[in-house]
C-alpha positions in Angstrom: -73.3 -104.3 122.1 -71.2 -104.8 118.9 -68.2 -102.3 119.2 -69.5 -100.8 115.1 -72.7 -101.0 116.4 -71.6 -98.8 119.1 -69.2 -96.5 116.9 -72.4 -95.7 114.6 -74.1 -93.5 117.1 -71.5 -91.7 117.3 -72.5 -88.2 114.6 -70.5 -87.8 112.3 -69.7 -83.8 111.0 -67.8 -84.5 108.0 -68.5 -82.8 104.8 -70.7 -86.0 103.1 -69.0 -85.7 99.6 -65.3 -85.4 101.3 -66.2 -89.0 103.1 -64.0 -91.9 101.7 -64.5 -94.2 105.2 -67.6 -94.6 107.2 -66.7 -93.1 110.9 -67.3 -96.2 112.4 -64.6 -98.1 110.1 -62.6 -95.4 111.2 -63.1 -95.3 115.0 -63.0 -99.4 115.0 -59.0 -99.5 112.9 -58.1 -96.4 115.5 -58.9 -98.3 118.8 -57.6 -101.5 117.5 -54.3 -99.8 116.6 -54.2 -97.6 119.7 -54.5 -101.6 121.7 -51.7 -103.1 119.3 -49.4 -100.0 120.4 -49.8 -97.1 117.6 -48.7 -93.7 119.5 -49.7 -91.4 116.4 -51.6 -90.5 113.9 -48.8 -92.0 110.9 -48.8 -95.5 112.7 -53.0 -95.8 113.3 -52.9 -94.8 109.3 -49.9 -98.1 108.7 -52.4 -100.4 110.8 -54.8 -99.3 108.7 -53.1 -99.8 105.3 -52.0 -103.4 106.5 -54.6 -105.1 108.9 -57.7 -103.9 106.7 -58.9 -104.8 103.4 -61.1 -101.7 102.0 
């Protein structure tokens, strides 16, 4: 199974209107920044900001 595929059974509780990334997205930039050695919250959100294009 796709790892997305896999992130988008996952429910998501968030308020719809508050929701600027899918929870997938989200789940998929965390693990690969956890991998590539982020420790924290600040550094998954760098990864984010420099491997992703949104």
């Amino acid at each position: 199974m796709e790892t997305i595929k896999f992130f988008a059974e996952v429910k998501d509780f968030r308020i719809n209107r508050k929701k600027l990334y899918s929870l997938p997205e989200i789940l998929l930039i965390s693990l690969c920044a956890v991998v590539s050695g982020a420790e924290d919250f600040e550094e998954i959100a760098e990864y984010g900001r420099q491997n992703c294009l949104f």
